[in-house]
C-alpha positions as CSV (number, residue, x, y, z in Angstrom):
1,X,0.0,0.0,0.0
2,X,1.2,3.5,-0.4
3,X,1.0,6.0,1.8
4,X,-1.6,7.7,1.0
5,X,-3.9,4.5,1.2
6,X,-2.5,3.8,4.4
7,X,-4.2,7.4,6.0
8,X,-7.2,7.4,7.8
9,X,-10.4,8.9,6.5
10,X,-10.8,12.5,7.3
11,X,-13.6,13.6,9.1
12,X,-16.6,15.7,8.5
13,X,-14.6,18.7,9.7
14,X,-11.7,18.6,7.4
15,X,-13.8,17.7,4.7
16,X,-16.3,20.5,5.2
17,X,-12.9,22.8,5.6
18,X,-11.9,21.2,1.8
19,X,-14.9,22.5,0.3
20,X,-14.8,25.9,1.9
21,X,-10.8,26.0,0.3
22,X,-11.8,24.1,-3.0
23,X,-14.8,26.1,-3.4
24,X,-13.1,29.4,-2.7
25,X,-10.6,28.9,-5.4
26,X,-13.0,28.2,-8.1
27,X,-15.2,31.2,-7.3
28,X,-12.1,33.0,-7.4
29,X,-11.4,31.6,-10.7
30,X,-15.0,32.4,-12.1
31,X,-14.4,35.9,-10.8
32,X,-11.3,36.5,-12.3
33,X,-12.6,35.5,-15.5
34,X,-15.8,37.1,-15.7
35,X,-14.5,40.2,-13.8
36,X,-11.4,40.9,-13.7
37,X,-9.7,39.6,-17.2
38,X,-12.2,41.6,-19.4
39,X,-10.8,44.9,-17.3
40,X,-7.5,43.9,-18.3
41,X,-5.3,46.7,-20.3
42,X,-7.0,49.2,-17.5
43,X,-4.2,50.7,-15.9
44,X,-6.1,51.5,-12.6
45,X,-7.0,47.8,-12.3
46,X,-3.8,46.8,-10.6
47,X,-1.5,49.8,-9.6
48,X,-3.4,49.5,-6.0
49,X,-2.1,46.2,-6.1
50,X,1.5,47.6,-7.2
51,X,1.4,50.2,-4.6
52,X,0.6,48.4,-2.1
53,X,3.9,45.8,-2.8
54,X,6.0,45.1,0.2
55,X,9.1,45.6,-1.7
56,X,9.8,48.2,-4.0
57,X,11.2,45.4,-6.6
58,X,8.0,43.8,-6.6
59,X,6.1,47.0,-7.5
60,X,8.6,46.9,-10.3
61,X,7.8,44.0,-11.1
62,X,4.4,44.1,-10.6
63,X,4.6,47.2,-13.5
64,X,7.1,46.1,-15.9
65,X,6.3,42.1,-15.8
66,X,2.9,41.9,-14.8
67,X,0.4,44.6,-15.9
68,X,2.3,44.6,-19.7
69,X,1.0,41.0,-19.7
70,X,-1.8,41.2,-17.5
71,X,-4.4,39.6,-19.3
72,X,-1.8,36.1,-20.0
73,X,-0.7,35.9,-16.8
74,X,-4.5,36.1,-15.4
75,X,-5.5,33.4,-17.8
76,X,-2.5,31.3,-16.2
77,X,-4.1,32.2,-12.2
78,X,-7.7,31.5,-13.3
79,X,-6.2,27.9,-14.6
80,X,-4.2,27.7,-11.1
81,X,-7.0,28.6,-9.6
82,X,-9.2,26.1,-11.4
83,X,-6.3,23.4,-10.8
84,X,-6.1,24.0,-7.3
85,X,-9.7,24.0,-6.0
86,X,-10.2,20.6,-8.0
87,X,-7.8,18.8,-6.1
88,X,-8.6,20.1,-3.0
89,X,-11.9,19.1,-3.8
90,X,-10.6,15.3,-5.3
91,X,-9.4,12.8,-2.8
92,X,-6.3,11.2,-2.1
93,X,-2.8,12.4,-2.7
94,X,-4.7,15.1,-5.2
95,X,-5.9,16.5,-1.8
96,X,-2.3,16.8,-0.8
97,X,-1.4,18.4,-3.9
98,X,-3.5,20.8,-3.8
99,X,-3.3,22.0,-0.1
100,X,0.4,22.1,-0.8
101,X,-0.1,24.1,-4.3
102,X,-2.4,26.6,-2.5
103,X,0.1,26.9,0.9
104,X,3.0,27.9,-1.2
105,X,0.6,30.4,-4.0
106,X,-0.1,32.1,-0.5
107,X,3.2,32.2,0.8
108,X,4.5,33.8,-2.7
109,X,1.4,35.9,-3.2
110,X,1.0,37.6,0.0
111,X,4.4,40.6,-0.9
112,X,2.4,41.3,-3.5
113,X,-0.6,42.2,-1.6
114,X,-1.4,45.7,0.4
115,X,-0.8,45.1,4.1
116,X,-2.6,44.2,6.4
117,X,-2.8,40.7,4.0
């Protein structure tokens, strides 16, 4: 058996919390494609987010990388997105996957984002 087989079930708890996380990521998916990439090219749309940057080489980047390419790199998140809340919403190692996947999206996210994030 591999590991994975050889876990316990999870309980009702943790799988309610999976749906909250799995669900959240493809609402935010939906959003960002019904919202936020047809407002792409808008140069309001994310210089809160650049201003806001923890470090001023991620504002940089956030201008010169990100917003000349916004609307590819948004298609890429919403397919993360969509990625992410699947496997957190599959079983087995796929669950691992995709708690792991959303940890570290956090983790490198959260300079990009205004404090108090």
């Amino acid at each position: 058996m591999s590991w994975a087989e050889d876990r316990p079930v999870a309980g009702s708890g943790w799988n309610t919390w999976r749906g909250v996380v799995g669900g959240f990521y493809l609402a935010a998916a939906v959003f960002n494609a019904l919202y936020t990439v047809p407002k792409t090219g808008e140069p309001d749309l994310l210089d809160g987010y650049a201003d806001g940057a923890w470090f001023p080489v991620l504002e940089d980047f956030m201008r010169d990388v990100f917003m000349p390419n916004d609307q590819l790199l948004l298609v890429l998140v919403i397919v993360f997105e969509v990625a992410v809340g699947l496997a957190i919403l599959n079983r087995g190692i796929w669950v691992d996957v995709g708690a792991a996947a959303s940890l570290l999206w956090v983790i490198a996210i959260l300079p990009f984002l205004a404090w108090p994030y």
